[in-house]
N, C-alpha and C positions, 0 to 999 in steps of 0.2 A: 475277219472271222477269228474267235476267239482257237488259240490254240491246244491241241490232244493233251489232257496231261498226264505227261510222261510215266511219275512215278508218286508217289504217297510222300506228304510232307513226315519226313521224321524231327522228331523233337526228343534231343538228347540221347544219350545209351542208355543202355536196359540191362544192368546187371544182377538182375534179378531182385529177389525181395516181392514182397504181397505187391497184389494187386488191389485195387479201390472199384469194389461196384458201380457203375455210375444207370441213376435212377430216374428222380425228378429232377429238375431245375430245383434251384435251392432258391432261398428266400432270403432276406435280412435278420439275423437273428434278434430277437427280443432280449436286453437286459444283460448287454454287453456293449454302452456305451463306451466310449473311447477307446476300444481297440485299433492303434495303430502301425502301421508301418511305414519308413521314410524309405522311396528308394532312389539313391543317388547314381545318378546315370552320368557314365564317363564315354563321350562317345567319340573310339577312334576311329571312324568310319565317315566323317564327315553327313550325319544324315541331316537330311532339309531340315531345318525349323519347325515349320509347320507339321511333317509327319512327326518328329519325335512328339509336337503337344497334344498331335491329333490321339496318337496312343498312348500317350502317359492319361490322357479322357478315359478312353475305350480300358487300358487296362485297369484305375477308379475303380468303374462302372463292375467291372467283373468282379471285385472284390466286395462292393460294397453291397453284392448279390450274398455274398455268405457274412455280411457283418463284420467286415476289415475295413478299416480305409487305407489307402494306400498314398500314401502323401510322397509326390512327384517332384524331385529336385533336380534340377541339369547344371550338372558342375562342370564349367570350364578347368581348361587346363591353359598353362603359358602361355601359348603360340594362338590360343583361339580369340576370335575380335567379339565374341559376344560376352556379357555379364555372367557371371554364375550367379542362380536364384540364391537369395539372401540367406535360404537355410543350410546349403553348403558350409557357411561358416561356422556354423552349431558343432558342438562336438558327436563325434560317432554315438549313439546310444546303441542299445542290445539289440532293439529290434529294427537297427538299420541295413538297410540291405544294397549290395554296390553290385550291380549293372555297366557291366561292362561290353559297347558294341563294336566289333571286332570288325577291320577289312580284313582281304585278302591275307595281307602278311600276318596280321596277328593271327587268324586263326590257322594258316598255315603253321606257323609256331608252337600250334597246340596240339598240331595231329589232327585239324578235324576235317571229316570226310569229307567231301565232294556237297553229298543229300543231306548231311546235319544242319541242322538251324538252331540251335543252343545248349549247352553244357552248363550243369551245375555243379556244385562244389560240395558234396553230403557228407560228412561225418558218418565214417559206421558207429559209431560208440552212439546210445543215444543221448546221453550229457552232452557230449562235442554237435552233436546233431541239432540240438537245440540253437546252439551259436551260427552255423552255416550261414554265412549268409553273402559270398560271393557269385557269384552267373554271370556267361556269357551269349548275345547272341550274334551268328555271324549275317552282317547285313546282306553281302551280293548274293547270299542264298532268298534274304527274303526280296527282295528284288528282282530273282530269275523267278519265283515263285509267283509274283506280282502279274509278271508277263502273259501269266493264263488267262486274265482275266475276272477272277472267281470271287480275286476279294485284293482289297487295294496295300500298300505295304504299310500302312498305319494298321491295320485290320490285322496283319500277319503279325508283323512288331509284336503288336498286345497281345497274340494269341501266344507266338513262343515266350514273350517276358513272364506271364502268368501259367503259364506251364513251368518254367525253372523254378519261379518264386513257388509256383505248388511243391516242387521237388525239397525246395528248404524250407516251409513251413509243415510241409510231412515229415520231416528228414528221411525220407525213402525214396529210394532211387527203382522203384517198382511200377510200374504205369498198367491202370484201366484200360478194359476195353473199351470203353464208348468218354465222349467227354471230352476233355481241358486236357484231361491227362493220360490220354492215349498216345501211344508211342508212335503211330502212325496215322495221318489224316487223309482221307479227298477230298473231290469236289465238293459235296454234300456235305461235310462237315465244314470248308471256307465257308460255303453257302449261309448254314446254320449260323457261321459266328460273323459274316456280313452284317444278320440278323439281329445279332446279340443272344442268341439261343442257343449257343456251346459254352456249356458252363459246369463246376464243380458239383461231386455227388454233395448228399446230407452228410453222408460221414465224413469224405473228406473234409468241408466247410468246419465241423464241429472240431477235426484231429488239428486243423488250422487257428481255428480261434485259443483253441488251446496253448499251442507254441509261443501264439502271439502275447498273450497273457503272461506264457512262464518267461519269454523275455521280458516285456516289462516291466515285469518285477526285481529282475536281473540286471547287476551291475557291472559290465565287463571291465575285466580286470586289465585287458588290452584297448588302445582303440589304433586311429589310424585306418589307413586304406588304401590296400588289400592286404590280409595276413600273407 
């Protein structure tokens, strides 16, 4: 029997700042070929293989709903016995973004609560905001979350990965009520995004494509990973 659940998936703090409408399902935008992002995932949490590729898919798929592509790199580190994908060795560009999945100890190290499931890294300035582009998620939360039943932890993964990355391609740290980027979920939304049908407003899509853009065209004066 699938188990009561508890409490409301939270995704990240909410220090206030605007909130984003959320409307229809977005579309692929027309006439914004090649918008891209790399995001290099460091994963200390040891999670299966196959869930990290199931959701590096799933989180794709949600981007390429508002006209992002989001290009999936899993970079080893020393001690790990698998390959890092080949674009790891690329140099950092603007619009790369570093995913970082956190066990127990590391996100105990960062303060984070018990019911959080991923922290972003937002620049108040909006120039600084434009660069943002580290996040974290902590796994044994989507894991205990997994246990419900509602939706599997490849499903969750994508949902908190593409909720922080929303947080630094807005540079706002403000969350909608309905959507990607509401600061709290249930059933009915796991449900929805089982689905594939928890997705970005129109605005936020277009405040996104935008960013991705003004990186792209930007040359970071630093690179490296993590500031």
């Amino acid at each position: 029997m699938r188990k009561a659940f508890e409490s409301f998936l939270v995704l990240g703090f909410a220090f206030g700042g605007p909130a984003y409408a959320d409307t229809r399902p977005t579309a692929n935008s027309p006439g914004d070929p090649g918008l891209t992002v790399a995001v290099r995932v460091y994963d200390y949490a040891r999670v299966p293989r196959g869930t990290l590729v199931r959701a590096g898919k799933e989180t794709s798929n949600i981007f390429r709903e508002v006209g992002i592509e989001a290009r999936w790199l899993v970079c080893s580190r020393a001690e790990d016995e698998f390959q890092s994908d080949r674009g790891c060795e690329e140099p950092v560009g603007a619009a790369d973004l570093h995913l970082i999945i956190l066990a127990r100890a590391g996100a105990e190290s960062l303060a984070f609560r018990e019911s959080e499931l991923g922290r972003a890294s937002v620049a108040t300035q909006a120039d600084k905001g434009a660069y943002a582009r580290v996040f974290y998620i902590y796994y044994d939360r989507v894991s205990h979350l997994a246990e419900y039943g509602y939706a599997t932890e490849a499903n969750i993964l994508a949902l908190g990965i593409a909720h922080e990355i929303g947080h630094l391609l807005l540079s706002e740290l403000g969350h909608s009520g309905t959507g990607i980027m509401s600061a709290r979920l249930g059933p009915n939304d796991l449900r929805r995004l089982a689905k594939g049908d928890l997705l970005f407003s129109p605005d936020q899509a277009k405040k996104m494509r935008e960013n991705v853009r003004f990186r792209m065209r930007t040359m970071l004066t630093k690179s490296g990973f993590p500031d």
